[in-house]
C-alpha positions in Angstrom: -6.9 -10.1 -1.0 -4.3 -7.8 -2.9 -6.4 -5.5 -5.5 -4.1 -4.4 -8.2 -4.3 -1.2 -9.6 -4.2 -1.1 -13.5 -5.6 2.1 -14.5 -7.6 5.6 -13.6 -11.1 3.5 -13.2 -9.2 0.9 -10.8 -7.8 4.0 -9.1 -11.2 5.2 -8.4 -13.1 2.2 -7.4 -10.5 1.7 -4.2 -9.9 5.2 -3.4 -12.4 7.3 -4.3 -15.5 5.3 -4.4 -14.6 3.4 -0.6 -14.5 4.4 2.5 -12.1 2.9 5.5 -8.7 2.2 5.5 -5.9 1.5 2.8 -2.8 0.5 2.6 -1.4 0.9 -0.7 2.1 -0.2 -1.9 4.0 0.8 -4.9 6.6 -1.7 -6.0 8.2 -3.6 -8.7 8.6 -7.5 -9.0 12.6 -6.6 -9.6 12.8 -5.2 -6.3 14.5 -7.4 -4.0 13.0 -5.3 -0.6 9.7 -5.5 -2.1 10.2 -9.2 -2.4 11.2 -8.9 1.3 8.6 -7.2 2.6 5.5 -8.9 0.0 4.8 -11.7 3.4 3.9 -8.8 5.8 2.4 -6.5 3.3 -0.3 -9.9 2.5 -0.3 -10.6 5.9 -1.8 -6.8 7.3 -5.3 -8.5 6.3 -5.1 -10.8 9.0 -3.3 -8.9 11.8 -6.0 -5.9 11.4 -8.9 -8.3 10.9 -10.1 -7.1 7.4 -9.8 -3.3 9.1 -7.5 -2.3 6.3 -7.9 -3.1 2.7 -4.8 -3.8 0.3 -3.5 -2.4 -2.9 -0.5 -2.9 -5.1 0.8 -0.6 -8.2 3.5 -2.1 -10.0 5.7 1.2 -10.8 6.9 -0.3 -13.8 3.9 -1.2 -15.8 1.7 1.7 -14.6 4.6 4.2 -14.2 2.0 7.2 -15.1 -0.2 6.2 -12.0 2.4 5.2 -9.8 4.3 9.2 -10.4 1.1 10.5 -8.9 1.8 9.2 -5.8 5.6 10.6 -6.0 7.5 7.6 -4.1 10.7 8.4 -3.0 11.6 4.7 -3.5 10.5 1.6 -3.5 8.6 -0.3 -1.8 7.0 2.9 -0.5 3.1 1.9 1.3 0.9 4.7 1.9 -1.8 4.6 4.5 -5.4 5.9 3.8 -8.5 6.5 5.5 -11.3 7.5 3.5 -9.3 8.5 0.4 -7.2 11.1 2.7 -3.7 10.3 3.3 -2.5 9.4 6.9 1.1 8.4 6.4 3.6 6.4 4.2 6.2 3.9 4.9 9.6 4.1 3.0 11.7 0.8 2.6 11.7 -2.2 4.3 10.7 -2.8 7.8 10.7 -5.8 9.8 7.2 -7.1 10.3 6.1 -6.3 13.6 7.2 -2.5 13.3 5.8 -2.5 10.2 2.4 -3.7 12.3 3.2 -1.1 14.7 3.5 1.7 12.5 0.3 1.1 10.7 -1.5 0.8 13.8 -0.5 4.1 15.3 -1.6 5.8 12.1 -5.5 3.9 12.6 -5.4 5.6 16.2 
């Protein structure tokens, strides 16, 4: 399941307030690689066995949030263990390196 963040308190709940692993992307429904990439973004869940939890910020309707996390495009997913960040992912990648990149940064 995809949590979306909407504001500080949804920020906090995910991040803050969890511990384990998170993938988070930042996107926009306009975006036509974010489009590309939403079927192996939803599908991490499965390939990591509920390992690594999911969350989405739409950098359009929560542009204040999503500047905190200073993407350098879009769709930019940034990898979390216990609110620290591990890594990000720039752009789009085809599925099984996008696997393969998000399991070298759980080693």
């Amino acid at each position: 399941m995809i949590t979306e963040i909407h504001s500080d308190a949804d920020l906090d709940r995910e991040f803050v307030d969890k511990k384990g692993f998170v993938l988070l992307e930042l996107g926009a429904s306009w975006c036509r690689p974010c489009q590309v990439m939403a079927p192996a973004f939803t599908a991490v869940e499965e390939e990591f066995k509920g390992e690594v939890r999911l969350c989405r910020i739409d950098v359009d309707e929560v542009e204040e949030i999503a500047d905190r996390f200073a993407p350098q495009g879009i769709p930019t997913f940034i990898f979390y263990k216990d609110g620290k960040e591990l890594g990000r992912i720039i752009g789009y990648r085809q599925k099984n390196k996008f696997f393969e990149d998000i399991a070298k940064m759980m080693k």
